[in-house]
One Martini backbone bead per residue (centre of mass of N, CA, C, O) as a GRO file, in nm:
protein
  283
    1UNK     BB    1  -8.029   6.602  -4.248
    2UNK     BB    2  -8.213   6.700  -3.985
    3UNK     BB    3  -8.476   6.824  -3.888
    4UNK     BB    4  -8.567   7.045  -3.665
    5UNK     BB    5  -8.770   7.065  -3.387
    6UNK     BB    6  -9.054   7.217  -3.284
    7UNK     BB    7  -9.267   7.321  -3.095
    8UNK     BB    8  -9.449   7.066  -3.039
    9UNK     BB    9  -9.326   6.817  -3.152
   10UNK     BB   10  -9.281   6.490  -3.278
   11UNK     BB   11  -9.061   6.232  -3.283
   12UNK     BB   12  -8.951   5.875  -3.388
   13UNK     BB   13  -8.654   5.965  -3.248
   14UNK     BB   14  -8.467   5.965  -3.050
   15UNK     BB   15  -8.307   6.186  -2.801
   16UNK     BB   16  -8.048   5.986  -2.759
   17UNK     BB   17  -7.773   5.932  -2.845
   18UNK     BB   18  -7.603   5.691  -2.957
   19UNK     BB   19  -7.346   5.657  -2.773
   20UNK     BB   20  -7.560   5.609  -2.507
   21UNK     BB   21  -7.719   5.385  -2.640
   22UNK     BB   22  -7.438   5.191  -2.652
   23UNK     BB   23  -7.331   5.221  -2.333
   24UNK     BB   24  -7.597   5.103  -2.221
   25UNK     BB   25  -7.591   4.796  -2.352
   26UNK     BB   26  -7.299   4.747  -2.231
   27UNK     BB   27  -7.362   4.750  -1.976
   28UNK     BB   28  -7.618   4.561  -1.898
   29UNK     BB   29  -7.857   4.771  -1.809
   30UNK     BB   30  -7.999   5.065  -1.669
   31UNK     BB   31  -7.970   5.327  -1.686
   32UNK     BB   32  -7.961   5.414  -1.392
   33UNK     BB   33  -7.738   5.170  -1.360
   34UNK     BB   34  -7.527   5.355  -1.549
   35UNK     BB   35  -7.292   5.554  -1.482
   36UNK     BB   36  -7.304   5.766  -1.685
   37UNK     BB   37  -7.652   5.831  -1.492
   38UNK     BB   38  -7.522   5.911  -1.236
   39UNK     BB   39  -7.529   6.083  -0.964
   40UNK     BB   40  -7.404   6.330  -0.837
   41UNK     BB   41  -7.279   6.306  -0.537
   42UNK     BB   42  -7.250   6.469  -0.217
   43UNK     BB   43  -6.992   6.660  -0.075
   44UNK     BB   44  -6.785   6.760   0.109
   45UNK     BB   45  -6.681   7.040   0.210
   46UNK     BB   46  -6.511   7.250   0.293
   47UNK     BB   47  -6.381   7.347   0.612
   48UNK     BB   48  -6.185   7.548   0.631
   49UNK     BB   49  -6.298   7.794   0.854
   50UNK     BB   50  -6.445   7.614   1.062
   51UNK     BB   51  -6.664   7.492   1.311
   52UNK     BB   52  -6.734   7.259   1.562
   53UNK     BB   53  -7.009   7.135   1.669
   54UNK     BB   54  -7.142   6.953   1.866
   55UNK     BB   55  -7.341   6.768   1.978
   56UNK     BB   56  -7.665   6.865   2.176
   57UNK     BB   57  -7.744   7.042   2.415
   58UNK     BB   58  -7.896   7.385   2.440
   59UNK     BB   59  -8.006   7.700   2.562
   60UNK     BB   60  -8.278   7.856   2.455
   61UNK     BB   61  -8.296   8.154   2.561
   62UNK     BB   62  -8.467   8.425   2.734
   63UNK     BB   63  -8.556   8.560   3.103
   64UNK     BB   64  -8.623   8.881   3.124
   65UNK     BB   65  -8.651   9.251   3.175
   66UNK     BB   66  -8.432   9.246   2.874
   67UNK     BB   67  -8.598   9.102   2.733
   68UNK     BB   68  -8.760   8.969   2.486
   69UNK     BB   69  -9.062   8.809   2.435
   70UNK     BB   70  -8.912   8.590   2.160
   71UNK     BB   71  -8.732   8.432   2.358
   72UNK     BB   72  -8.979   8.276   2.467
   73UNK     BB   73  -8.904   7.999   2.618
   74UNK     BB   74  -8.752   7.854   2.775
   75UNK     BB   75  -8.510   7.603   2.649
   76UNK     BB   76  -8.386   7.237   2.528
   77UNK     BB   77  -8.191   7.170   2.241
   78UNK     BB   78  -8.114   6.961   2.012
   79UNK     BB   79  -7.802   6.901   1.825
   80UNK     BB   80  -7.657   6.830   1.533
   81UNK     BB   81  -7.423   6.810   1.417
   82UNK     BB   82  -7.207   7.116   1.308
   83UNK     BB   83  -7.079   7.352   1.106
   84UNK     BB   84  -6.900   7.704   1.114
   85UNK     BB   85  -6.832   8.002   1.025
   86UNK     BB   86  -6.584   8.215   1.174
   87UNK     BB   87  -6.661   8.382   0.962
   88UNK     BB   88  -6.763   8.661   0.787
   89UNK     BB   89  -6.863   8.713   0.458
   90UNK     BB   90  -6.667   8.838   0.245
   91UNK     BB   91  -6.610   9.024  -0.061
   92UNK     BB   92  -6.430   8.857  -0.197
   93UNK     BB   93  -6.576   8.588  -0.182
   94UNK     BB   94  -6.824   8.679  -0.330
   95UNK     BB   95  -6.705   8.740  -0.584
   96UNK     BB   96  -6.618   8.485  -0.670
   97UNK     BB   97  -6.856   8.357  -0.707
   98UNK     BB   98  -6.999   8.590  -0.912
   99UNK     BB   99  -6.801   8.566  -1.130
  100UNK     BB  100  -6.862   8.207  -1.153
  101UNK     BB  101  -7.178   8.260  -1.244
  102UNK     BB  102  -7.297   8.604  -1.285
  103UNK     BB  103  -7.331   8.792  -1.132
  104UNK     BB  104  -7.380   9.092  -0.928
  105UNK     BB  105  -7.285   9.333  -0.721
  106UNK     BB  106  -7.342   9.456  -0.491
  107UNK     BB  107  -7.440   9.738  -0.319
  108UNK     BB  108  -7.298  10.005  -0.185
  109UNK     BB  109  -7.279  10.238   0.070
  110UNK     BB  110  -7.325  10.553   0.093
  111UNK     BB  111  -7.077  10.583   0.231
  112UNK     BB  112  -6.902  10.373   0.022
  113UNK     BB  113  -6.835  10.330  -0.312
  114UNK     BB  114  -6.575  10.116  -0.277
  115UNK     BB  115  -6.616   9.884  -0.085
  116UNK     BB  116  -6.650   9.614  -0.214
  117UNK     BB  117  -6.380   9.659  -0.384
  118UNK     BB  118  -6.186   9.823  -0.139
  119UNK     BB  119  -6.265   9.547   0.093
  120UNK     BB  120  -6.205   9.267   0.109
  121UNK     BB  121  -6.241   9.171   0.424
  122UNK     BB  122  -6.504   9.258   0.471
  123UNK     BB  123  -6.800   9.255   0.477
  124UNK     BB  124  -7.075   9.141   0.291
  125UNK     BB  125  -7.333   9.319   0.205
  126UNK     BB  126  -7.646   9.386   0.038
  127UNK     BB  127  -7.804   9.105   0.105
  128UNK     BB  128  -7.989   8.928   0.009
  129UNK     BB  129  -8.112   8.602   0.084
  130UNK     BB  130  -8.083   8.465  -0.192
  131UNK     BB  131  -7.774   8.538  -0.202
  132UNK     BB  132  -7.675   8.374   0.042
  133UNK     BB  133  -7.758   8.141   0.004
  134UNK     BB  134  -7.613   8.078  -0.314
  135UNK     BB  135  -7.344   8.108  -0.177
  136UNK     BB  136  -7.331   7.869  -0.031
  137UNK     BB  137  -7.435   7.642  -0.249
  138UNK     BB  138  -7.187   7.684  -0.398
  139UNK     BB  139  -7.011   7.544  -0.129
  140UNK     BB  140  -7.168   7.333   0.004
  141UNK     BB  141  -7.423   7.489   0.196
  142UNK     BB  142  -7.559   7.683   0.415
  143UNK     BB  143  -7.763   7.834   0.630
  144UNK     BB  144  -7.826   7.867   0.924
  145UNK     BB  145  -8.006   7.805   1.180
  146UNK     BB  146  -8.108   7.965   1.460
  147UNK     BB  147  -7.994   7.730   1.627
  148UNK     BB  148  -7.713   7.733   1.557
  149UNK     BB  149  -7.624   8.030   1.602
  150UNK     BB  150  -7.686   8.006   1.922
  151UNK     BB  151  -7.494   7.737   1.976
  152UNK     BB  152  -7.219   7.933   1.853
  153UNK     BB  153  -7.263   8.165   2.052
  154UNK     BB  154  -7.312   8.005   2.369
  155UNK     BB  155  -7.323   7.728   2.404
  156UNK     BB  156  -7.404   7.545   2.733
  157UNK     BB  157  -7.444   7.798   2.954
  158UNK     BB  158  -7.573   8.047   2.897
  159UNK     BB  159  -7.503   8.305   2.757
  160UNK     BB  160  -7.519   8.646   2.686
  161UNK     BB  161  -7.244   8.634   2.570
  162UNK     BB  162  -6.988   8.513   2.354
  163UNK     BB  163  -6.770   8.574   2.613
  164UNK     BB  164  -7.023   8.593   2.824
  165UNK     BB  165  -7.140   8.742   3.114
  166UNK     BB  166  -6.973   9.007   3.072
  167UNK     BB  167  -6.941   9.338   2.976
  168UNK     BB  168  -6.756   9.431   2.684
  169UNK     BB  169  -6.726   9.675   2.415
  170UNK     BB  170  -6.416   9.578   2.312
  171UNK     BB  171  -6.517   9.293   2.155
  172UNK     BB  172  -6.694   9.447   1.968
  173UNK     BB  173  -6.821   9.616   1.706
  174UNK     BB  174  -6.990   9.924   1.735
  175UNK     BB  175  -7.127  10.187   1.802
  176UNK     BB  176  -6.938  10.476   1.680
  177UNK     BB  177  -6.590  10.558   1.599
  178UNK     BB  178  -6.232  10.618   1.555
  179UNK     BB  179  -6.268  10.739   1.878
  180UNK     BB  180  -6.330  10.451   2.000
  181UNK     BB  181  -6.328  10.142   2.144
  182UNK     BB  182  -6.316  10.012   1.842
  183UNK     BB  183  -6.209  10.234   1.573
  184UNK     BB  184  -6.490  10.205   1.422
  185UNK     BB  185  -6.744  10.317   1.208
  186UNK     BB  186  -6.782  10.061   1.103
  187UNK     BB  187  -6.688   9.828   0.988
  188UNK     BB  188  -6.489   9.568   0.969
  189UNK     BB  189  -6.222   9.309   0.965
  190UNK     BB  190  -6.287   8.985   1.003
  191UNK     BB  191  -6.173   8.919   1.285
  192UNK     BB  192  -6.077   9.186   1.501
  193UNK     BB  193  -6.243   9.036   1.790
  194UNK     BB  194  -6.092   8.754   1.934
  195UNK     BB  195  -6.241   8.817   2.244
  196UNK     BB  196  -6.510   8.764   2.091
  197UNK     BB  197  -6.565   8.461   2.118
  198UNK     BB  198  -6.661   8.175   2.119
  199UNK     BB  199  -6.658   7.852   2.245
  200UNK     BB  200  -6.592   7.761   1.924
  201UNK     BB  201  -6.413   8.023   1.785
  202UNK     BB  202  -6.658   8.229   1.693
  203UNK     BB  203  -6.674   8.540   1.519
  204UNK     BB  204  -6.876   8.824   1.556
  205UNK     BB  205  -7.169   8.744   1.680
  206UNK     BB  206  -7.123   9.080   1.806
  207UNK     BB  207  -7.148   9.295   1.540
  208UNK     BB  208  -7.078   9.447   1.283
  209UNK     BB  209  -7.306   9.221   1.128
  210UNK     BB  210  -7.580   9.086   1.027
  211UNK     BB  211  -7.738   8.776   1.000
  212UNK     BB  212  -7.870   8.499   0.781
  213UNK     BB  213  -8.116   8.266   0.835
  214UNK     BB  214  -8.312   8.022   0.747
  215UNK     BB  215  -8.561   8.119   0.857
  216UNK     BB  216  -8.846   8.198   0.948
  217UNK     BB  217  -9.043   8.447   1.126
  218UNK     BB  218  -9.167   8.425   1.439
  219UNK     BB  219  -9.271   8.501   1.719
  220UNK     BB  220  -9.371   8.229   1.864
  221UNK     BB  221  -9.210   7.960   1.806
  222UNK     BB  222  -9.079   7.879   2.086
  223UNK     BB  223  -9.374   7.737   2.184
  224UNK     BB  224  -9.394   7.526   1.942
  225UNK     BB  225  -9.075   7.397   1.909
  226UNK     BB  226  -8.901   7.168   1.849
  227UNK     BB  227  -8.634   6.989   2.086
  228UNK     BB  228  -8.513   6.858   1.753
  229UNK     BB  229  -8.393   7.046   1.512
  230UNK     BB  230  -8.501   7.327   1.452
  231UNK     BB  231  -8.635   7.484   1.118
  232UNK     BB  232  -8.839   7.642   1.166
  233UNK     BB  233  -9.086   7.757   1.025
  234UNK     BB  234  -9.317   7.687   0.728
  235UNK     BB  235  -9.446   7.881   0.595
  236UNK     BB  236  -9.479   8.164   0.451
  237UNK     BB  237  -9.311   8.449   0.527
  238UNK     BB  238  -9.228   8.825   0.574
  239UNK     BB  239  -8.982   8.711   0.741
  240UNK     BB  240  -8.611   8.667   0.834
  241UNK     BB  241  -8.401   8.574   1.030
  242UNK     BB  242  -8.176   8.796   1.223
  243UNK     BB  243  -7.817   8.811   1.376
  244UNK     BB  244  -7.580   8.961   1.631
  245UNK     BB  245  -7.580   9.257   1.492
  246UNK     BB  246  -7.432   9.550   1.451
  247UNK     BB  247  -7.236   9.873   1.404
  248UNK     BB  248  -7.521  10.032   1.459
  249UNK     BB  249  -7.515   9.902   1.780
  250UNK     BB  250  -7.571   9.946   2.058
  251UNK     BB  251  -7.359  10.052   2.331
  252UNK     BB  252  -7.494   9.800   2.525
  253UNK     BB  253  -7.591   9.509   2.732
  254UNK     BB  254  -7.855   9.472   2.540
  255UNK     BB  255  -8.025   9.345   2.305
  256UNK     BB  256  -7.810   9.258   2.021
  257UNK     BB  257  -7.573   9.179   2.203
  258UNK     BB  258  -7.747   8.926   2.284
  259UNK     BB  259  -7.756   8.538   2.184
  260UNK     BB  260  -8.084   8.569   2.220
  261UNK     BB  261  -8.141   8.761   1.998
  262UNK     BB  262  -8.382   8.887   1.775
  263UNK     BB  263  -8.450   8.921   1.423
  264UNK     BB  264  -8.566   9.100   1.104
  265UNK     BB  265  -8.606   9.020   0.754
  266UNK     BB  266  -8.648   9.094   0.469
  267UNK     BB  267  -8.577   8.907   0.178
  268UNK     BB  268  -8.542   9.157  -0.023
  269UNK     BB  269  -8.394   9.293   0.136
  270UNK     BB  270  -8.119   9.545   0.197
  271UNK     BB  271  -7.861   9.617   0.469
  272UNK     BB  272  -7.544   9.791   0.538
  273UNK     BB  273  -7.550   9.564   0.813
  274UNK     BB  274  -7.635   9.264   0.604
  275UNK     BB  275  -7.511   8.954   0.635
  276UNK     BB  276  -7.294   8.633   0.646
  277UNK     BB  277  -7.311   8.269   0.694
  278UNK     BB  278  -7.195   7.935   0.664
  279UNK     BB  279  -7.341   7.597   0.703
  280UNK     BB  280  -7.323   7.261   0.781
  281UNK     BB  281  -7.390   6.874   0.765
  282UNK     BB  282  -7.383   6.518   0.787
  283UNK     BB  283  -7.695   6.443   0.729
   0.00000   0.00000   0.00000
């Protein structure tokens, strides 16, 4: 029996089992190129219950008097294909990852101490970006990008809203209570307001929870931003951006539920309603 090598020490015999070392003998060529030593592939995930937005130019951005000074200059933005998820990611979904590697569940809201766990079709709230984004990276996806975000809310029409440009507050969750436009008083059960679909049938895109992207958030950014395929600013910075609005977004027609409208969070803090969706893309 061989003494086990202490931090620090080297011994003289390889480190490669011996069955590796007689395989790759056999393959008749270098590790690397030996079927056993290659690394695994990256596969499309599962795309079921996504949306595909196609290849193309999309209008983003705002310039009005109702908008934010961060919406501006509006410009052309080309996007190569990519998919989205329809629905922002329940609690149950959350749950599936977080027990398969081992994870803490997050922290219920103030308001409901069984949320997490007693509302499964519910949006997931009080996640870090380090937990979306590893949401998403354990199922083959990532975050989608601010630029993909709105062209998956708004299509390439310029719309205000995501189900077009006339404002109707019963077509997403927004602030009120059981006895107003939309019956919730927080959350509500994702995909609950079909007629608030975007052009690509992606739903939730305005109230219910806001949304973590992939970016890091620069007010000026879209004065220096390229005008295919922008990544969000280098960072890193104190901000991520957040988009969509959510249930305690006031109930009018500017602001937060508007396709073009930014925000941001830092990323280490929770916020019981602001959750994620995640994105694809085959290149």
């Amino acid at each position: 029996m061989h003494r086990a090598l202490r931090a620090g020490e080297h011994g003289s015999r390889s480190t490669l089992p011996l069955r590796l070392l007689l395989a790759a003998a056999l393959c008749g060529v270098a590790l690397s190129g030996c079927p056993l030593f290659k690394k695994t592939s990256s596969k499309a995930p599962s795309l079921q219950g996504m949306a595909l937005v196609p290849a193309g130019e999309f209008t983003m951005g705002r310039e009005s008097e109702d908008a934010s000074p961060d919406e501006a200059p509006v410009r052309s933005v080309w996007l190569d294909e990519f998919y989205i998820d329809r629905l922002e990611v329940t609690n149950a979904q959350y749950k599936s990852f977080a027990d398969s590697v081992g994870r803490l569940y997050p922290n219920n809201p103030i308001w409901d101490d069984g949320y997490f766990l007693g509302k499964p079709d519910h949006p997931v709230i009080n996640l870090t970006y380090e937990q979306a984004q590893a949401y998403c990276a354990w199922l083959g996806k990532r975050l989608p990008t601010e630029a993909e975000w709105e062209k998956a809310a708004r299509g390439t029409d310029a719309r205000i809203y995501a189900w077009g440009n006339e404002w109707d507050e019963t077509r997403a969750n927004l602030w009120g209570d059981e006895h107003g436009p939309d019956v919730f008083r927080r959350t509500a059960p994702v995909g609950s307001f079909p007629e608030g679909a975007s052009p690509y049938g992606v739903l939730d895109m305005v109230g219910n929870v806001w949304e973590w992207c992939a970016d890091w958030f620069e007010l000026d950014y879209y004065s220096r931003a390229p005008d295919r395929n922008p990544p969000g600013p280098e960072g890193p910075a104190k901000w991520r951006v957040v988009r969509g609005g959510g249930f305690s977004s006031p109930r009018r027609p500017v602001g937060d539920v508007t396709t073009s409208n930014r925000s941001k969070n830092v990323g280490t803090q929770t916020i019981h309603h602001l959750g994620c969706r995640c994105a694809w893309s085959p290149r």
